[in-house]
C-alpha positions as CSV (number, residue, x, y, z in Angstrom):
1,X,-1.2,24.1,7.0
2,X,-3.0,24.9,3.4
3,X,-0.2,25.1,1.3
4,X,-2.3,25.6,-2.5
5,X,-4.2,28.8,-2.9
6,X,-5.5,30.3,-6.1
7,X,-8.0,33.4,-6.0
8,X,-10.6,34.0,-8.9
9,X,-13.3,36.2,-9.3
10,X,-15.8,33.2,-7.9
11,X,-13.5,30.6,-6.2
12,X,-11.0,30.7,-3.3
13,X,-9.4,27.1,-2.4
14,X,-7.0,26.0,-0.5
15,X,-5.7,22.5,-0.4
16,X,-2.9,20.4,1.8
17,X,-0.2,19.1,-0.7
18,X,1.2,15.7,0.4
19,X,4.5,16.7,-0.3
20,X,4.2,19.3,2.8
21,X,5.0,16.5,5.8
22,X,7.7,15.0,3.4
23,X,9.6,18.4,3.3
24,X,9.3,19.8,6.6
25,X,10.8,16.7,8.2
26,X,13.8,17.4,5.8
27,X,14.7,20.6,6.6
28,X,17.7,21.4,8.2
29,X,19.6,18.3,8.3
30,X,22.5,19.4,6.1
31,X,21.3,18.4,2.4
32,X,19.8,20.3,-0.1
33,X,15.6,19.9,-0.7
34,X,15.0,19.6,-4.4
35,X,11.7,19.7,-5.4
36,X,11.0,18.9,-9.6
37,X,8.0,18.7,-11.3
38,X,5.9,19.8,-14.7
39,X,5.5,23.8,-15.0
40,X,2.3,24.7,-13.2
41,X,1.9,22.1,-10.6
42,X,2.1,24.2,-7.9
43,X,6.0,24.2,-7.1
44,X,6.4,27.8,-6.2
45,X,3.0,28.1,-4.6
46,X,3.9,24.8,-1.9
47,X,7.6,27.0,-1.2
48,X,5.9,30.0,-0.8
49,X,3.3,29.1,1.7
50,X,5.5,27.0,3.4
51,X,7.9,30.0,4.0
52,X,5.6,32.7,4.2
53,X,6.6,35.5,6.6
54,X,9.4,33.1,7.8
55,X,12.6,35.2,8.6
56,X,15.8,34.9,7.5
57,X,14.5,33.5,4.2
58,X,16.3,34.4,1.0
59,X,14.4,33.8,-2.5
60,X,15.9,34.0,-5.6
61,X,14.2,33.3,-8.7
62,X,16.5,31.9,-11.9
63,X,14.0,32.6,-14.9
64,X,15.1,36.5,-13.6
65,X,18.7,37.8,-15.7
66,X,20.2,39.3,-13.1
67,X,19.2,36.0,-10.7
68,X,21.5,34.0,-12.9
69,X,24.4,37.0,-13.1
70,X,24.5,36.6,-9.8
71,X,25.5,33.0,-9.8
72,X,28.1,33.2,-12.5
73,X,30.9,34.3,-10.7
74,X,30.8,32.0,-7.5
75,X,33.2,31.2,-4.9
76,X,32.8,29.9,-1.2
77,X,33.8,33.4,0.0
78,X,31.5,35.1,-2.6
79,X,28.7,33.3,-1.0
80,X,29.1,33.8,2.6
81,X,29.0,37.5,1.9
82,X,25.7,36.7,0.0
83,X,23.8,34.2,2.1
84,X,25.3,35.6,5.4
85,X,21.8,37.3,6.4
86,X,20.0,34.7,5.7
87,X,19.1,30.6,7.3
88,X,17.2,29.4,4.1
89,X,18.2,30.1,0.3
90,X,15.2,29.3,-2.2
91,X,16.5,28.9,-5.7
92,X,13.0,28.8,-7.7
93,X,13.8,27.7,-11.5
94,X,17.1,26.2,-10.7
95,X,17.6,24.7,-14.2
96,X,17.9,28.6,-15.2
97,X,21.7,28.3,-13.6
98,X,24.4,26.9,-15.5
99,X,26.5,24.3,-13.5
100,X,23.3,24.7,-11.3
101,X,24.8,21.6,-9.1
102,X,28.3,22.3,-8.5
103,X,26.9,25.6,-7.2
104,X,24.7,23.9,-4.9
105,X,27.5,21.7,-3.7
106,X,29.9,24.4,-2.9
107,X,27.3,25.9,-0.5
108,X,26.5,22.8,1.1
109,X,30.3,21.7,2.3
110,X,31.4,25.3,2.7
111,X,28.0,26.8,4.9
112,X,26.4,23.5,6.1
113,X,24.2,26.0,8.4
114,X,21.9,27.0,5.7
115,X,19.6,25.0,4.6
116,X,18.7,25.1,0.4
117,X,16.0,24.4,-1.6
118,X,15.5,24.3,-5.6
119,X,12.8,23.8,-7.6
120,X,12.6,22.9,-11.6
121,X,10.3,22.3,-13.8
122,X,13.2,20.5,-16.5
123,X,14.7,17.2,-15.5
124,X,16.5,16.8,-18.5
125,X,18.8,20.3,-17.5
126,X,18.1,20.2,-13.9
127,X,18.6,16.5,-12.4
128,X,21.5,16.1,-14.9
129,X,23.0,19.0,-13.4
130,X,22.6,18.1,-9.6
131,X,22.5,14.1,-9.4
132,X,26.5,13.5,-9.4
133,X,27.9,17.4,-7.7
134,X,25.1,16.3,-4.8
135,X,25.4,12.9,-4.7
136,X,24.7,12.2,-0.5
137,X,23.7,15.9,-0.1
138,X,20.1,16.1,-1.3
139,X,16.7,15.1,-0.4
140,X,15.0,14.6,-4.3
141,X,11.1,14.8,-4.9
142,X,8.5,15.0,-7.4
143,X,5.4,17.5,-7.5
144,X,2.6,16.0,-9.5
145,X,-0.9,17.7,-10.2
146,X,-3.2,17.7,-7.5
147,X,-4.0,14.5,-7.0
148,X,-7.5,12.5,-6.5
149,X,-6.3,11.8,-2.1
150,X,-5.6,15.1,-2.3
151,X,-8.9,16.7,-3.0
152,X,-10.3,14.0,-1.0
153,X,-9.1,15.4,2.1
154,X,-9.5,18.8,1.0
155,X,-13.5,18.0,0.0
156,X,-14.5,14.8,1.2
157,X,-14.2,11.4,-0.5
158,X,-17.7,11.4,-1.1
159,X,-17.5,15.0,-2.8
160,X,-14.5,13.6,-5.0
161,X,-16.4,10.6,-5.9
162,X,-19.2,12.7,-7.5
163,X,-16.5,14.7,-9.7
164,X,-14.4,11.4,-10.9
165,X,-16.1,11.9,-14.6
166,X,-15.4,15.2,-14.5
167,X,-11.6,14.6,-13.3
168,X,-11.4,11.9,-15.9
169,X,-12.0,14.7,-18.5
170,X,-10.1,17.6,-17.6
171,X,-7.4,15.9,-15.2
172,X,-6.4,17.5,-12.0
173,X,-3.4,20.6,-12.7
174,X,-4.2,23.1,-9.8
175,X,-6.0,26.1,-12.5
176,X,-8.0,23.3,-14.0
177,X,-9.2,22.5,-10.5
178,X,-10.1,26.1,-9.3
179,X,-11.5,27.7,-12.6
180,X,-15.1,25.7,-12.9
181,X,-16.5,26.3,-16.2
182,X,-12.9,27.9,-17.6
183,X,-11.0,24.3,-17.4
184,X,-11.0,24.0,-21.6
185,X,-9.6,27.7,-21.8
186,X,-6.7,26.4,-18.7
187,X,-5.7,23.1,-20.6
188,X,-5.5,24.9,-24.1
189,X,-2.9,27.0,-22.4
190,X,-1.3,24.7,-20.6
191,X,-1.1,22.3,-23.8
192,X,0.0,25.4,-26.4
193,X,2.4,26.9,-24.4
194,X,4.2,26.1,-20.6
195,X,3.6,22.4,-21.2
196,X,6.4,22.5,-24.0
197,X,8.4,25.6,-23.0
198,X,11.3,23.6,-21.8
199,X,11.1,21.6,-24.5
200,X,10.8,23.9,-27.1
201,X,14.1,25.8,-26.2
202,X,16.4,22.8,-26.0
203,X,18.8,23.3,-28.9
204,X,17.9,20.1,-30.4
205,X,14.1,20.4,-31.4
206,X,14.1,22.1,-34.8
207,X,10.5,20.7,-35.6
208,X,8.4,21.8,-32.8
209,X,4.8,21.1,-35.2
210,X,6.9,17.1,-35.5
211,X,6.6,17.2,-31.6
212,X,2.7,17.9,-31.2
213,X,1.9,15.3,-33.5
214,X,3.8,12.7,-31.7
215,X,2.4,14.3,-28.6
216,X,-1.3,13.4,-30.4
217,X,0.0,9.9,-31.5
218,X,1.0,8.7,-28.0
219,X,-2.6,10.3,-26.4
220,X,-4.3,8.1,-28.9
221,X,-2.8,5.1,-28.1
222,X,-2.8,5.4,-24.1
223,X,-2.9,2.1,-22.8
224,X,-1.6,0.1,-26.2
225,X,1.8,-0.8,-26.9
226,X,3.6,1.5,-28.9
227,X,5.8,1.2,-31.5
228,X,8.3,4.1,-32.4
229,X,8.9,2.5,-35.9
230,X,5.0,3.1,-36.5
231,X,4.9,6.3,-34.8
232,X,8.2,7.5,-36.9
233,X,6.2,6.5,-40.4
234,X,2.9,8.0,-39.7
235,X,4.7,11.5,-38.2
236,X,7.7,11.5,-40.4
237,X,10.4,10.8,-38.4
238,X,13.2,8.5,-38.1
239,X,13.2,6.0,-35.0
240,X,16.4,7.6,-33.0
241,X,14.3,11.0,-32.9
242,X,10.9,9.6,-31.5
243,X,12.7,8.3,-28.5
244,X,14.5,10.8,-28.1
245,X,11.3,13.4,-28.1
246,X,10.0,10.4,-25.5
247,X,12.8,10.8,-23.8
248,X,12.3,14.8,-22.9
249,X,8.5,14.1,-22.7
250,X,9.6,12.1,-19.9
251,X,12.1,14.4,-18.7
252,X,9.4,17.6,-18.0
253,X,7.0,15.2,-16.7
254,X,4.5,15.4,-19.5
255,X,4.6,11.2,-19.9
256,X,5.7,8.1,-18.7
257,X,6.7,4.7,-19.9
258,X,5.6,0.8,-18.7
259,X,7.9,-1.5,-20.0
260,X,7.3,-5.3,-20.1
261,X,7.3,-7.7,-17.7
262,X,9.4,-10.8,-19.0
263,X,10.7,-12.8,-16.8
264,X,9.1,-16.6,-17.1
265,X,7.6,-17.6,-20.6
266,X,9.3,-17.2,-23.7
267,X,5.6,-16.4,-24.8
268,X,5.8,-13.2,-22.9
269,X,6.5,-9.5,-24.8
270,X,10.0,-8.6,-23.8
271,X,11.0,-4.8,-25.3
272,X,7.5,-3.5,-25.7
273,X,6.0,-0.1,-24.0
274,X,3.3,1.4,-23.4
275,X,2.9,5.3,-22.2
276,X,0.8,7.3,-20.5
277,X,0.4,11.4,-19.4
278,X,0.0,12.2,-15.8
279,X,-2.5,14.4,-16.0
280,X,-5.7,12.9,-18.0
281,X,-6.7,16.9,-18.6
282,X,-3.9,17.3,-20.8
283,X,-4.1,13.7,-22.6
284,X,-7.5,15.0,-23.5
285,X,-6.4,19.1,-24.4
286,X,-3.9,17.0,-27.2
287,X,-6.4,15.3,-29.1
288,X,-9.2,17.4,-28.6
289,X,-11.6,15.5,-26.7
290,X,-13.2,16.5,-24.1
291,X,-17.0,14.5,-23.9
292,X,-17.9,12.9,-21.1
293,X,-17.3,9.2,-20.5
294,X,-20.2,8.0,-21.1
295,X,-19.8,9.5,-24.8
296,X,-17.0,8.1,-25.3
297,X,-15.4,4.9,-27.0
298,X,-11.5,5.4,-25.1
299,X,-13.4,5.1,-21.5
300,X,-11.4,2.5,-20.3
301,X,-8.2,3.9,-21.4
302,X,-8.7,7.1,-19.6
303,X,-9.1,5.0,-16.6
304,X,-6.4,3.1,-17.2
305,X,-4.2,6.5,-17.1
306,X,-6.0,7.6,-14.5
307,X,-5.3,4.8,-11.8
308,X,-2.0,4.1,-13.1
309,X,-1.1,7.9,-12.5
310,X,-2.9,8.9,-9.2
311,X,-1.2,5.2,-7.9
312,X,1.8,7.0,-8.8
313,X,1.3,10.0,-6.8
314,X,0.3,8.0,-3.9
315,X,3.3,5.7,-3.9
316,X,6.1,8.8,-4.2
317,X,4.3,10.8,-1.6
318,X,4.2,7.4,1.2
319,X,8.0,6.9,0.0
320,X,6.4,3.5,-1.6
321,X,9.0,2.1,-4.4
322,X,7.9,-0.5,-6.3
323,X,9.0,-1.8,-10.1
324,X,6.2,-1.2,-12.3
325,X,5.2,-3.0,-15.8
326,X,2.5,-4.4,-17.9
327,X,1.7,-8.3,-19.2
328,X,1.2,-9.2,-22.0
329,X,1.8,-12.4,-24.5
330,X,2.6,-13.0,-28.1
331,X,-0.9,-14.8,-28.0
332,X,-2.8,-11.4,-26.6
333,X,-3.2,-12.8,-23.3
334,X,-2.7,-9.8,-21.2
335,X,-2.9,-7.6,-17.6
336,X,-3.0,-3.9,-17.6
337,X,-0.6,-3.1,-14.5
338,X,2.0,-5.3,-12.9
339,X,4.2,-4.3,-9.6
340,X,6.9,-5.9,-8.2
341,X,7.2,-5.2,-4.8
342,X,9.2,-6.9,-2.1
343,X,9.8,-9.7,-4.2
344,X,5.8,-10.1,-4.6
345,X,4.0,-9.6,-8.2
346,X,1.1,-8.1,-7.7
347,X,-1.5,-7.8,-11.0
348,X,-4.1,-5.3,-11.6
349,X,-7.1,-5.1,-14.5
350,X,-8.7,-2.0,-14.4
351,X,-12.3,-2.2,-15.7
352,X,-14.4,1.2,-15.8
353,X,-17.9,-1.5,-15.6
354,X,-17.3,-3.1,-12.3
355,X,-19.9,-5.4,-13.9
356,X,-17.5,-6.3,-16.3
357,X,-16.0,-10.0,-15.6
358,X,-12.1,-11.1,-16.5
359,X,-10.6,-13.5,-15.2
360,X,-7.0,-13.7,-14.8
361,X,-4.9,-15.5,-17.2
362,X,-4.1,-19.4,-15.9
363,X,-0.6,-18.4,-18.5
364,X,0.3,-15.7,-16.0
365,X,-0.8,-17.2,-13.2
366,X,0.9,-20.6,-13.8
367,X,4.0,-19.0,-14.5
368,X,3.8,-16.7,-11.1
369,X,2.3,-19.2,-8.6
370,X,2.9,-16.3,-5.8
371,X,1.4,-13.2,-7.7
372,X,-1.5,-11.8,-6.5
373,X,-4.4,-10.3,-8.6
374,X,-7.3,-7.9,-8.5
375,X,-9.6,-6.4,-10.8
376,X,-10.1,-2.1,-9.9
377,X,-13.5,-0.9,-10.9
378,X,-15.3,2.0,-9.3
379,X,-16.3,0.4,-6.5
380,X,-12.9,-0.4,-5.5
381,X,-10.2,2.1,-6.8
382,X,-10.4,4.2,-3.3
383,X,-8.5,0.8,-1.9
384,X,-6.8,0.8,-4.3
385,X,-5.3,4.1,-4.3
386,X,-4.7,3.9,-0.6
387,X,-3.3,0.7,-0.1
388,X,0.8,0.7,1.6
């Protein structure tokens, strides 16, 4: 079933989300279905297909006033008389509900026969809200952009092959994907406006102009370590405040952290980070950079996000879990992506030149006798992004 459409003057396309199979065989089986993810990824669109001209399907959507009225006086006998038409209840914008998860909860043990399903695009409000009141009673995923397997089966791998560059530059966020030729015009809306929105109107950012330049700071440091102290000094502010702008970054899915592996050497870093975006489009949108790779001089750290973040799409939507890091020494020796799966290490060096040579660090490998390595260049990242 084609569960992404978007119309345009030129364009109609329709492509399979991975999340589809993970959802259906949820349904019904007396837990909630929470579905989270940045604005625009296609949240609503995946619900709204799925339960298109379905009956006895109930959709309420919580960025609406008198959605969230109808919430605030609530009661197990209040919501049999509202629900009692209808099998499914769709909560779209859940976060827009105060108490959001005891509300959830309270439908769940009092009408186990319908079966619920929220969407958000603000972890910070949303998963706080619903992670203890439906502990045991939901089913919790994540909605990336589009992603590179995807397209694949939507197009062909060879067809997506041919546009990596082009993904590389302006990332893979359904709009970008479907307006060819508008994708600047997409991202600079994306990046000035729904990108932050949850952000913005959390009571605690009083400096929204502090919060695009450390926005700029981290997408020009993608694949380094970073160091809030630095970033602090060079944006004016204190340490506390960066990470906790990280922090909500993280939260509404705009970044994500690497830590350190440390385990072995004294040698080995042990509280550094790096961070990347998920979507290379809007790493690019921040700094204002959008020439082609091979124009430019960060190539291999839009790479480096790139893998890292369509390997993270892949793993959530196979229900892969792995611990993920990077290596690196006080003597610079270093790998670009560690895992940690199954008690195995597994290390990865991502080179955009697949004539490029590195050999593995004897430090790393000494110190992990049963790691295994690999270098990912063109040639190779399909495997890569496939392998379970």
């Amino acid at each position: 079933m084609p569960i992404f459409a978007i119309t345009n003057a030129k364009l109609l396309i329709m492509v399979e989300r991975s999340l589809e199979m993970n959802i259906i065989s949820r349904l019904n089986k007396g837990k909630a279905i929470i579905i989270l993810g940045a604005r625009q990824t296609g949240k609503t669109t995946l619900l709204k297909t799925l339960f298109n001209n379905k009956q006895g399907v109930l959709w309420l959507n919580a960025d609406e006033i008198d959605v969230q009225n109808l919430f605030e006086q609530y009661s197990s006998t209040r919501f049999r008389n509202l629900f009692s038409k209808f099998s499914t209840i769709i909560i779209d914008e859940a976060q827009r509900i105060k108490n959001i998860g005891l509300k959830l909860k309270l439908i769940i043990d009092e009408i186990p026969d319908k079966q619920l399903l929220a969407t958000g695009s603000s972890a910070f409000e949303l998963s706080n809200q619903i992670n203890e009141p439906l502990t045991g009673r939901k089913w919790e995923y994540f909605l990336f952009p589009l992603s590179f397997l995807e397209m694949c089966k939507h197009s062909g791998l060879m067809d997506e092959q041919r546009m990596l560059s082009h993904r590389l530059i302006y990332g893979y966020y359904p709009e970008v994907v479907t307006s060819k030729g508008n994708e600047k015009d997409i991202l600079k809306q994306l990046t000035d406006s729904y990108l932050y929105k949850d952000i913005l109107m959390w009571k605690d950012i009083k400096k929204p102009e502090k919060l695009i330049k450390l926005l700029q700071a981290l997408a020009l440091q993608v694949g380094s370590e970073v160091s809030y102290h630095e970033i602090g000094q060079t944006i004016g502010l204190d340490n506390e405040t960066v990470e906790k702008y990280i922090q909500l970054l993280e939260q509404t899915f705009v970044i994500f952290r690497l830590t350190s592996l440390s385990r072995n050497l004294r040698s080995e870093l042990k509280r550094s980070r790096k961070i990347y975006f998920y979507d290379n489009g809007i790493r690019n949108a921040i700094i204002a950079n959008f020439n082609q790779p091979e124009l430019r001089q960060d190539i291999g750290a839009l790479w480096e996000n790139f893998l890292i973040s369509e390997r993270i799409k892949s793993q959530h939507y196979n229900n892969i879990w792995v611990n993920r890091f990077f290596w690196r020494t006080h003597g610079q020796q270093e790998i670009d992506y560690i895992e940690e799966r199954d008690g195995i290490i597994y290390g990865f060096e991502f080179k955009w030149n697949p004539k490029k040579q590195f050999r593995f660090s004897k430090t790393f490998l000494n110190a992990y006798p049963n790691s295994k390595t690999e270098v990912i260049s063109k040639e190779n990242f399909y495997d890569f992004l496939t392998e379970d």
